[in-house]
N, C-alpha and C positions, 0 to 999 in steps of 0.2 A: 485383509491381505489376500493377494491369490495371486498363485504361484502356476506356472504351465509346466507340465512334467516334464517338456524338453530342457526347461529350465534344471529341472533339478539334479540331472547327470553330471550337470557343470560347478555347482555350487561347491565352495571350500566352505568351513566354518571360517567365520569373522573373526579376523582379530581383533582382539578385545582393548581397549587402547588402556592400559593401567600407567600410572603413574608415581614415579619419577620416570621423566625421559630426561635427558639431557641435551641430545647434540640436533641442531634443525639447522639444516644448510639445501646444498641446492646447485644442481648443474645442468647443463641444456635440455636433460630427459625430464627431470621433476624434481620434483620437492623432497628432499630427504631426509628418516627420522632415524635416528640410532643405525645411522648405515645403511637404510631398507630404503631406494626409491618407494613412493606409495603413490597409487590412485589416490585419489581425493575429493569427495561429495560434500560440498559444503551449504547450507541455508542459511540463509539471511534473517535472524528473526531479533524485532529491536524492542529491548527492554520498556521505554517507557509506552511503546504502543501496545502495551498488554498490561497485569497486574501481575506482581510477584508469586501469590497465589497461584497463579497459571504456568508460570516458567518451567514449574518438573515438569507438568504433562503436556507442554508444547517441546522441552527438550526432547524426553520421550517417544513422541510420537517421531523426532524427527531422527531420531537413533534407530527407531525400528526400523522406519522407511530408508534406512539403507545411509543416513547420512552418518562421515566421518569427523564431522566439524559443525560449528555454530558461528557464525559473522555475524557481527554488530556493528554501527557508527555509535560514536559517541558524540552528546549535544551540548554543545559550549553553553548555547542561550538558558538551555533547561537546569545546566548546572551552577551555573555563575550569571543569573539574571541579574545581580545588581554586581557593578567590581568588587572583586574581590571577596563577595559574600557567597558562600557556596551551598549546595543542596544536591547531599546523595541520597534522601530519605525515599523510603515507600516507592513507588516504581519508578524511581531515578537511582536504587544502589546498583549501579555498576558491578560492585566487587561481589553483592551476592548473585548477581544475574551469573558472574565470572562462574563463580564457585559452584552455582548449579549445572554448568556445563558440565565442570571436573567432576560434581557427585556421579553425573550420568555415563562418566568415562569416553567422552568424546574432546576433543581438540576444540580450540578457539582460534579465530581470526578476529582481532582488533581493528578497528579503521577508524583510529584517534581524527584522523581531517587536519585541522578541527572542523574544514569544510565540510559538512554534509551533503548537502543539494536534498538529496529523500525528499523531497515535497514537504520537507520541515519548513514550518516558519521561519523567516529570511534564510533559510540552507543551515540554519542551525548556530547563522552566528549572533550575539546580544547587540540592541539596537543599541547601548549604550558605547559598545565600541566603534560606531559609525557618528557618534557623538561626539568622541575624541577629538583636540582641536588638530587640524592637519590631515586628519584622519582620509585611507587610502587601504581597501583590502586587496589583499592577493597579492603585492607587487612589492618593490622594496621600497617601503614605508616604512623608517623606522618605527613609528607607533605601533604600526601594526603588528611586526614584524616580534617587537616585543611582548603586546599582548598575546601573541598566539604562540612565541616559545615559550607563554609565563605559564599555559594552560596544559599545553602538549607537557610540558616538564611536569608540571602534579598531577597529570595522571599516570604518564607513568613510573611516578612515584608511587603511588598509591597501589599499582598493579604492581613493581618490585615489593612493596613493604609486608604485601600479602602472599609472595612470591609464587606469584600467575603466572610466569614467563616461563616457556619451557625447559630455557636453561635454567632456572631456577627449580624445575620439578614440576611446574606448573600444566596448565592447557594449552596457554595461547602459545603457535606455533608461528604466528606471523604478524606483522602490524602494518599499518597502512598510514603515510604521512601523505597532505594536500588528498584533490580529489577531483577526476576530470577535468583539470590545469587544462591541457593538450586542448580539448575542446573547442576554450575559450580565448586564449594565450594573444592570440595573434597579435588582437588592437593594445596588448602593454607591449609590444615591442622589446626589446633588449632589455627593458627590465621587467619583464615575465621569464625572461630566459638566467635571469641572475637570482632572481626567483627562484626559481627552481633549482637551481645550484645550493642557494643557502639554507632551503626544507633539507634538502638531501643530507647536507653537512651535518644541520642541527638535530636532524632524528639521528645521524651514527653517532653523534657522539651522545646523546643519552644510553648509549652501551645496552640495549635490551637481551643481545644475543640470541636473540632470531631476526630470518630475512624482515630486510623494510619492501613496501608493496609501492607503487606508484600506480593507477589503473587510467585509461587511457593518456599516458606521458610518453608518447615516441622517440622522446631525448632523454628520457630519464636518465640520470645519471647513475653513474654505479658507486655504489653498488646497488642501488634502488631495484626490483623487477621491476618491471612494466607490464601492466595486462592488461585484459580486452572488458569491454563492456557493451552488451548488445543483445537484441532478440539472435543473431549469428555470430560467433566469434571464428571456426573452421577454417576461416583464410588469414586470420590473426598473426603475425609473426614478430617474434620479441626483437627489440633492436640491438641486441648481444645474445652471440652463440653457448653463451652459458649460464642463461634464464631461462624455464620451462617456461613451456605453451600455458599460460593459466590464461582463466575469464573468470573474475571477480563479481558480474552481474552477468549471468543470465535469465533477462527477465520473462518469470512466466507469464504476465497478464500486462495490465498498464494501471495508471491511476483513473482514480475520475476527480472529474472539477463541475462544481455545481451546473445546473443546464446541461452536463452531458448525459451521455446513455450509458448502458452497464460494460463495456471493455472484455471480448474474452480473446484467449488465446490456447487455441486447443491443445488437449494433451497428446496427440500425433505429433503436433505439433514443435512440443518442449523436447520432445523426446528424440524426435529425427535431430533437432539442434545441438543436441548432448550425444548420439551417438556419430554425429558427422562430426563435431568436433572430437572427440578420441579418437577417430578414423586417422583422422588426419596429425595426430601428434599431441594433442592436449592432454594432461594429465591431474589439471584442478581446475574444478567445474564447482561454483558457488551460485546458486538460484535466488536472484533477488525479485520477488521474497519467496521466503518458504511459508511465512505466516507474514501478513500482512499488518494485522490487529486493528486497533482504533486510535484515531488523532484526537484525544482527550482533549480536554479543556481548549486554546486557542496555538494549541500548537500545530495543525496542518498551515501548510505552506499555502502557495501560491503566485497569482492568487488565484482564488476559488475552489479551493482542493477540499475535497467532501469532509467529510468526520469518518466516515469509513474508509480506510484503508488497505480493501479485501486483496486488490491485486489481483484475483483471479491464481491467488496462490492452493498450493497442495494443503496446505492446512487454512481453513477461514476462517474471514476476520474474528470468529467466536472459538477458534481452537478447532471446530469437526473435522474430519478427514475428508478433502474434498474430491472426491471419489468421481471419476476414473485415474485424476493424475498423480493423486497418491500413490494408489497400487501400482499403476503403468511403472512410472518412475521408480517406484523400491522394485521391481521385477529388475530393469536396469542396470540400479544399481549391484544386484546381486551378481548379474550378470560380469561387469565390468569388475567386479571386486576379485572376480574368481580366475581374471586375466592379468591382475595384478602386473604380476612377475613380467607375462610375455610385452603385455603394454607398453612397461615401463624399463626392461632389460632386450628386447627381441631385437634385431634387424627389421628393417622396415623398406617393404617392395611394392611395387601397385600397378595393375594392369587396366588402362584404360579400355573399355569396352564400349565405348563411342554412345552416342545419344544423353550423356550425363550420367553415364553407370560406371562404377571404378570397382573394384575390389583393393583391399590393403591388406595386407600379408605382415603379421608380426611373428620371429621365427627367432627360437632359441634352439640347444640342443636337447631340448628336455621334449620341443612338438612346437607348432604353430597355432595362431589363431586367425580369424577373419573377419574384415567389416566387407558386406558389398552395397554400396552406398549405387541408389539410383536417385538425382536430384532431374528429374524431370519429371516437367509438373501435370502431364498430362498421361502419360502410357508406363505402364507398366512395363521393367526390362527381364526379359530371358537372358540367363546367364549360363555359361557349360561353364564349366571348373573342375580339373583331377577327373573328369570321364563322369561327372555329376552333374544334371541340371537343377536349377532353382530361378523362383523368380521373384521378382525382388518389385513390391508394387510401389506404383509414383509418388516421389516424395517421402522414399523411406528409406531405413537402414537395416541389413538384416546383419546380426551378428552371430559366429561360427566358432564359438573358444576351440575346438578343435578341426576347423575348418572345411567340417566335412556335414554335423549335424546342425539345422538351424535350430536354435534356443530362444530368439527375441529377434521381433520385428515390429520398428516403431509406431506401423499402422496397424497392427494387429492387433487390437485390445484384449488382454485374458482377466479383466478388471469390473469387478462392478461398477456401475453407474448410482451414485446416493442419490437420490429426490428428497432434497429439504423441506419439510412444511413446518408452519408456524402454527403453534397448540397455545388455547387463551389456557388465561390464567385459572386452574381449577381450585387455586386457594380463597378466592374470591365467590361468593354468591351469586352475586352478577357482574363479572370483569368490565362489563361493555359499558357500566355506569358507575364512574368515579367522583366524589362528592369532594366542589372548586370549593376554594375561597378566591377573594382578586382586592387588588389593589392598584391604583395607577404610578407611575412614572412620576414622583414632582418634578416638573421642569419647571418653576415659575421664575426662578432667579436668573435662568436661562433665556425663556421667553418673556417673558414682561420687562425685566430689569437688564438683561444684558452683561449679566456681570458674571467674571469668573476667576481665575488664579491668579492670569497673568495679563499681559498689555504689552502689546508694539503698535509701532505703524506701516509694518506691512505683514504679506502674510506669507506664514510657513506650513514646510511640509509635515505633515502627520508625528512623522518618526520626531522629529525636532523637538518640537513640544510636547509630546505623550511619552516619550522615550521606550513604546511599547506597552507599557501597561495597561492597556485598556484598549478596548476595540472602536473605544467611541474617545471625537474630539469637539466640542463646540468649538465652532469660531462667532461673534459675535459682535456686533457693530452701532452704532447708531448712527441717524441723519436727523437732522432738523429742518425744516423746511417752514420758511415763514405764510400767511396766509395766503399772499399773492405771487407765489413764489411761480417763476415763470416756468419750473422744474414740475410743479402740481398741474398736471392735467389729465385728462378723461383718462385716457389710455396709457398704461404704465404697465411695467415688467420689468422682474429680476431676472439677467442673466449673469449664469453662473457658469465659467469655466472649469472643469473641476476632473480633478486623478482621482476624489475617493472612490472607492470599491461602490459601495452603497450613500446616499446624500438625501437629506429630509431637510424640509426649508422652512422656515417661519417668518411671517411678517407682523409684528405688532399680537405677537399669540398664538396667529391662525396661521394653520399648516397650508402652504398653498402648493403644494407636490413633492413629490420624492423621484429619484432616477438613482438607478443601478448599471453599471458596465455588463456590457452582454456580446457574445459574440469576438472576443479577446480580443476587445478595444476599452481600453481603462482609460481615456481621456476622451471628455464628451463636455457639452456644452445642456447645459442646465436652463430652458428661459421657459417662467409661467407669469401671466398676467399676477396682479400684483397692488395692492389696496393701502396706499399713502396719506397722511394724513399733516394736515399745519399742523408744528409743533415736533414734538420728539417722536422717532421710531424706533423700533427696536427690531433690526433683522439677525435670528439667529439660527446659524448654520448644523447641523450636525451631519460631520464625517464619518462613516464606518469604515474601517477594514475588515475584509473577510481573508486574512493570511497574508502575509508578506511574502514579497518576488525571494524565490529560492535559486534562480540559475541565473548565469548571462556573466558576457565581463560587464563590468564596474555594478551589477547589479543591485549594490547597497544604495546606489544614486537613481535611479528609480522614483519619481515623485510618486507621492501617496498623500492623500488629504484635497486643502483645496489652496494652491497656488496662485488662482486667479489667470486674468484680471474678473472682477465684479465691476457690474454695472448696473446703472439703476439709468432702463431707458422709459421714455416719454418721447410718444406720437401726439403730435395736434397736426388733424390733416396731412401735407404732405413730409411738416418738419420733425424730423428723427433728434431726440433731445438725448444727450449720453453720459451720465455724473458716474465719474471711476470712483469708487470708493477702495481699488487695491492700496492706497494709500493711507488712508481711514486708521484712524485707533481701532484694534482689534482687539476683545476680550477672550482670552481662553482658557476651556474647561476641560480635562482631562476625565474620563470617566462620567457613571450617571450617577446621582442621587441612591439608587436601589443597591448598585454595586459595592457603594462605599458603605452602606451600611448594613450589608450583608443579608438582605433579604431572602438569599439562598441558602443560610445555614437553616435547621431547625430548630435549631432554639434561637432565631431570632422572635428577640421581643416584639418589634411591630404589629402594628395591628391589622388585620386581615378579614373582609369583610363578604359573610356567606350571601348576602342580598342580593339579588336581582344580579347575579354574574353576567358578565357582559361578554357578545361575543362581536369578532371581528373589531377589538376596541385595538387603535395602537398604542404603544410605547404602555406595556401593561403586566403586569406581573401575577401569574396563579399559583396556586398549591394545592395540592391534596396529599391525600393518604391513601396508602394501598399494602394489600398483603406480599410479603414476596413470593410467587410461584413455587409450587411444590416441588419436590426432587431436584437433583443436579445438570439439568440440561441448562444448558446457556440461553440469560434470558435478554428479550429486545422489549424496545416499546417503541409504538406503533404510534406515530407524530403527524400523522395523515389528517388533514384540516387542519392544521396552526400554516401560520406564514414561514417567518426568520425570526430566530432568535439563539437562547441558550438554555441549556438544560441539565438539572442538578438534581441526583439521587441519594439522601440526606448527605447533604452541601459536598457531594465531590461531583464536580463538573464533567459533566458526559462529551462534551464539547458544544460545536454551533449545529443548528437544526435549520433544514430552509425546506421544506419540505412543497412551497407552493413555488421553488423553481422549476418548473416542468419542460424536459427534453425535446427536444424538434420529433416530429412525427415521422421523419421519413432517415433511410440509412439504418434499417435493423433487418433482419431476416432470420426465418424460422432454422434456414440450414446454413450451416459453414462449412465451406469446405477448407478441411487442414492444408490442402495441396496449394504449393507457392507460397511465398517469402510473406510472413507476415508483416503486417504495420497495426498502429494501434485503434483505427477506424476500420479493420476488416473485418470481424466479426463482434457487430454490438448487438443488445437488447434493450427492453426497456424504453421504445420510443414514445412520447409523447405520458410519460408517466414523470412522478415527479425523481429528480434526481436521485436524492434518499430520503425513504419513508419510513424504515426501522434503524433505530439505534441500540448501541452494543450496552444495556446493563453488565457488567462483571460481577459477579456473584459476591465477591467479597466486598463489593457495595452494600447489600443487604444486610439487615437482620432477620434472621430468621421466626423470631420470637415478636409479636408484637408489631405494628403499622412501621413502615416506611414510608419516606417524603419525597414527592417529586415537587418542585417548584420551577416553571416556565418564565424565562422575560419576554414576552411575545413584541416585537417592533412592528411587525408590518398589519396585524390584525389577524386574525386566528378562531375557530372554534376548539376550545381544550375538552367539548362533551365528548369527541371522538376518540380522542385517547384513551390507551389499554396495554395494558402490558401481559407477553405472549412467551411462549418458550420455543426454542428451535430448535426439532429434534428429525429424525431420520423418518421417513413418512414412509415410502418403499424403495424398494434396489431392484436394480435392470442389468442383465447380463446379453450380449450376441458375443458366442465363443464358439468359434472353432472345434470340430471333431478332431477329440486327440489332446485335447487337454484337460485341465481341471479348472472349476472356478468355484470359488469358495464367496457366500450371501454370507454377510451380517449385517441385521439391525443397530451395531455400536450399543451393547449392553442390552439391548431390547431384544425380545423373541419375534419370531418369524410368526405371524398369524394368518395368511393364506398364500395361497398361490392364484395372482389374477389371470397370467397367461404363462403359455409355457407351450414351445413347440419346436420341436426337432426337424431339421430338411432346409428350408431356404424361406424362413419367413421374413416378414418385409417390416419397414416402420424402424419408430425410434421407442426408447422408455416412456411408459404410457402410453403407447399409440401405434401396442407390436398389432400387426395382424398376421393370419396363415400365407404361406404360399401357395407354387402349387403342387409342392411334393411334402411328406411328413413321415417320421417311422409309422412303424404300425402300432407302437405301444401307448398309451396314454401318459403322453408327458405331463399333465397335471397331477394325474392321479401317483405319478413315482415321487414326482416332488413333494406333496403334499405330506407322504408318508416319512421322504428323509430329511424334509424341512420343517417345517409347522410345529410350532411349538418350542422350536430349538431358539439357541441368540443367534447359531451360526454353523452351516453346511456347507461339507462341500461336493461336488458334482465333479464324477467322470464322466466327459464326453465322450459319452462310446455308442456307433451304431447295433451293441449286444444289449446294451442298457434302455437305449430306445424303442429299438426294431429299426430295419434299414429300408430308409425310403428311397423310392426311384426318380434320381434328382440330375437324371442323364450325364452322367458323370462329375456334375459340379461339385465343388465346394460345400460340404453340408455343417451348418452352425445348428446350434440351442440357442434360441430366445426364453428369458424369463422376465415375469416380473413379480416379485414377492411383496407383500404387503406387511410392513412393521406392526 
């Protein structure tokens, strides 16, 4: 944490949220608890993309950082995967994630949906209710219509019986029924619009006694709020005069989807969004996410949505504090907490200053406060104000709780910079070589024989027949062709029309190619030569999905799998010969052989063989043994040489690995500039590397005592020698602050072990790569740091030209650069 001293004149102590509260209501200024309009910090952090183990110190972290609240969606598909069969256990209980909130004395926001969208798999809803006959989501459908009042009503049953609900004494201060409707609504026509009358009805009358939320719903009806979702919400405006300004998603980063680059979105950046909207009237600001975590097992969406779900959030996907926009952001919020009152009771006036620079004036009898927001992206504004100048640089917001002293400005960092690095395994002898076993894939009943569960004669999509449970679908056929069959000639090929994500062909055994969707086109045409024979053939197909469609209207109707048409063509000379087999008896196999018999647990019995391990083999299965790394730092492992597949840390699924989909080489750059409106292709990294190459172990996967089990299904071919498991810890921290404040270095638990640079006056570069300018005090900034840093877990630094010596920097602006080594 680091704190700027102008900051601290302004600070009130926090209220402390204890509980029972009773009364949550709400009228055009904000959201109100026991009477007290309140500011409101709220993060986004979801239960099943973490481990319950993790929840206190990710609550935690986000309490210290300033936040007032905790926001969840809750996931239909995760909880109720088959009808009516339900599962809150291990990181699916809701009620405990609930209750860890209350332990921490922060508030809840629920967002029942049951739509998600999150880049959950299908947006969160169960494939089996797109299986329903009739079946119609979003719209007035009765089937549906009852399966998601069946869901919506036992939760929050579940959250009454526990009594969650603020009028009950609970946390949760607000809930959220449907999600992003408005969005999509258009193409249901009149009945999206009745739609949304009937969510409205059926969440008031589940009587929760807190506001219901609607987020981007511009009809909403009332009593529903309506809020914003967006990288800007500041020009947001509710469609009833007595619903606050809220923004439900402000999102700090974006996702990734396999083949993309790494997504950032700076912390200038999150910050000028969150102080231009309280500028302008907002008084609940929710960052989606606060903690991003990981899409375990096969629940990232899509398609192609990574296993890492970092986001580019204030806490990362492993929990660290991801430093500068942690601190930036809790300075912020301190900031705004300590205006409470004027925020949310003041008058509100505003002087246009022309080029995009405004001031807002919030004014009670008690004193006033100030935002002067400049949103032009190029030049810094000169402001006079009360016989005072200030200047207010591009793309930023300064704020003034007593409208005279500046305390926070969005582009000013008084925040360390964390440089992550990854530390091998020192519980290991040699990390770098870990001792396989392998086994292959039986496919034979697959490929030789053709046979599998079921049988038609046409062919369906994925979700139809797999009903989700499994990533993988054989479709499966045969042709017979007599000796002289005038279909058998030289030249022959299979084409394949096909939605799967991923597809792997077989003719008679032999694999004659595979194709994957790339470039966010899921429908392509599949055609490779192709080896026929008199007599029986056996073509068998396998389908992958890498996630299911999570947005869009009617997005459940989406093909996936392979729909056809197939053909079996034949060239002789100039005649094109073309047998449809989309008609054909079709054989199909849900799941692989390895999955159904659990080759991922550890005590599976199977037999697993050390000989002559194979590398780049596909459709193949490894395991070994490894120690768990020492200490409590958050551990990955490093998947760099395998293809695609999955991976399981004694049998709990880590989720999907692709690690040889590799990024386009061009569209990254070393600098970003925060200034102007983000999108989520403005600042990437990571070109031409593979998408993700570490995945998130959670500690409470481990034993501590004795070997653990990694076990790989590698599909596309792989070397598993390069594999290793590493720990991710704080490597060193970078400060450029301002003369005249304070900045406080920690290693996070660890002690400060030198000082690489350090220079007072106007030095240049970024972390890792300060260099001198051309002015400096005259005292040895290495040698004062070393003395009040080194050795410590954490220091802090007055920026003072008495502490440094005073360099001749011809009247500029003079900063301290550091960089301290963990």
């Amino acid at each position: 944490m680091v704190v700027a001293s102008a900051i601290d004149a302004f600070l009130v102590p926090r209220k402390e949220v204890r509980h029972p509260y009773r009364c949550v209501s709400h009228d055009g200024r904000a959201i109100t608890i026991d009477g007290h309009r309140r500011v409101l910090l709220s993060g986004s952090i979801h239960y099943p993309r973490s481990t319950p183990e993790m929840w206190p110190d990710l609550i935690k972290k986000g309490k210290e950082g300033g936040l007032d609240a905790i926001e969840t969606y809750v996931f239909w598909n995760a909880h109720e995967p088959t009808r009516r069969q339900y599962d809150f256990s291990g990181k699916l209980d809701l009620i405990r994630f609930l209750k860890t909130i209350q332990d921490e004395g922060l508030y809840g926001v629920l967002r029942i949906g049951p739509y998600a969208c999150a880049e959950w798999n299908y947006g969160g809803f169960p494939v089996w209710l797109h299986n329903m006959p009739g079946m119609v989501f979003r719209t007035t459908n009765k089937a549906y219509m009852d399966e998601m009042q069946n869901f919506t009503t036992m939760i929050v049953d579940m959250v009454k019986k526990e009594k969650l609900f603020a009028s009950q004494g609970g946390p949760i201060i607000l809930a959220q029924i449907e999600n992003e409707y408005g969005n999509i609504m258009g193409p249901y026509g009149e009945a999206g619009k009745s739609y949304i009358k009937w969510c409205a009805n059926m969440a008031q009358a589940l009587d929760v006694g807190v506001p219901w939320i609607m987020c981007q719903q511009n009809d909403a009806p009332q009593p529903m709020l309506n809020t914003c979702n967006g990288f800007y919400c500041d020009n947001f405006t509710p469609n009833n005069p007595n619903t606050p300004k809220m923004w439900t998603e402000n999102w700090t980063g974006w996702f990734k989807q396999w083949g993309g680059k790494n997504p950032h979105r700076t912390t200038e950046d999150v910050a000028f969004s969150v102080a231009r909207f309280f500028q302008r009237g907002g008084t609940f600001n929710n960052y989606y996410m606060y903690h991003g975590g990981t899409n375990f097992d096969r629940t990232a969406g899509g398609p192609y949505i990574t296993t890492s779900y970092d986001y580019d959030a204030p806490l990362d996907e492993y929990g660290n504090l991801s430093q500068p926009k942690y601190g930036h952001l809790k300075q912020l919020h301190d900031v705004l907490h300590s205006m409470e009152k004027t925020l949310t009771y003041g008058n509100i006036s505003t002087i246009d200053f022309g080029n995009s620079a405004s001031a807002t004036i919030y004014t009670t009898q008690e004193g006033s406060s100030c935002f002067f927001g400049n949103g032009n992206e190029n030049s810094d504004a000169a402001i006079s104000f009360r016989g005072e100048s200030y200047v207010v640089p591009a793309w930023s917001v300064t704020i003034l709780p007593d409208c005279k002293t500046e305390a926070y400005n969005t582009a000013k960092i008084t925040t360390q910079t964390s440089m992550m690095v990854k530390k091998s395994n020192e519980a290991e002898e040699d990390p770098s070589t870990l001792k396989w076993s392998w086994r292959p894939e039986n496919m034979d009943n697959f490929l030789l024989r053709g046979k599998g569960e079921s049988t038609n004669t046409q062919l369906f999509d994925q979700k139809v027949v797999s009903n989700d449970q499994s990533d993988y679908l054989w479709y499966m056929t045969t042709v017979k062709f007599r000796k002289r069959d005038p279909f058998l000639v030289k030249n022959m090929s299979l084409r394949v029309n096909s939605t799967a994500h991923v597809l792997r062909v077989f003719v008679n055994g032999k694999h004659i190619g595979n194709q994957h969707a790339e470039n966010g086109k899921f429908h392509y045409i599949f055609e490779k030569d192709a080896k026929f024979k008199s007599g029986r053939n056996v073509i068998s197909l396998l389908s992958i999905t890498v996630g299911l469609q999570n947005y869009g209207a009617f997005f459940e109707s989406v093909p996936v799998g392979i729909t056809g048409p197939i053909s079996i063509i034949g060239r002789n000379g100039d005649e094109t010969i073309v047998k449809d087999l989309s008609s054909h008896k079709w054989s199909y196999k849900t799941g692989l052989n390895g999955f159904e018999n659990k080759l991922f647990k550890t005590e599976s019995p199977s037999k697993w063989s050390f000989q002559s391990v194979p590398l780049n083999r596909t459709m193949t299965w490894y395991k070994t043994t490894f120690k768990a790394p020492l200490g409590n730092d958050p551990v990955v492992v490093d998947l760099l040489g395998l293809g695609k597949g999955t991976a399981w840390i004694n049998g709990n699924n880590i989720g999907r690995y692709w690690p040889a989909f590799i990024s386009s080489s061009d569209g990254c750059s070393a600098k970003c500039n925060y200034r102007g409106a983000y999108y989520a292709e403005k600042c990437q990294t990571n070109c031409g590397e593979p998408t993700q190459r570490w995945y998130h172990v959670p500690r409470s996967f481990l034993i501590t005592e004795g070997d653990n089990t990694l076990v790989l299904f590698e599909e596309m071919g792989g070397n598993p020698s390069l594999v290793n498991f590493q720990t991710t810890i704080v490597g060193s921290v970078c400060a450029n602050v301002y003369e005249k404040n304070v900045i406080e270095l920690s290693c996070d638990r660890k002690t400060i072990s030198a000082i690489k640079f350090a220079s007072f006056g106007n030095p240049d570069g970024n972390c890792g790569s300060f260099v001198k300018g051309t002015c400096e005090g005259s005292k040895n900034a290495v040698d004062i740091l070393t003395k009040e840093c080194v050795g410590k877990e954490k220091c802090s630094i007055d920026v003072t030209a008495e502490k440094f010596g005073v360099p001749d920097c011809s009247g500029a602006a003079r900063r301290l650069a550091i960089e301290a080594i963990c």
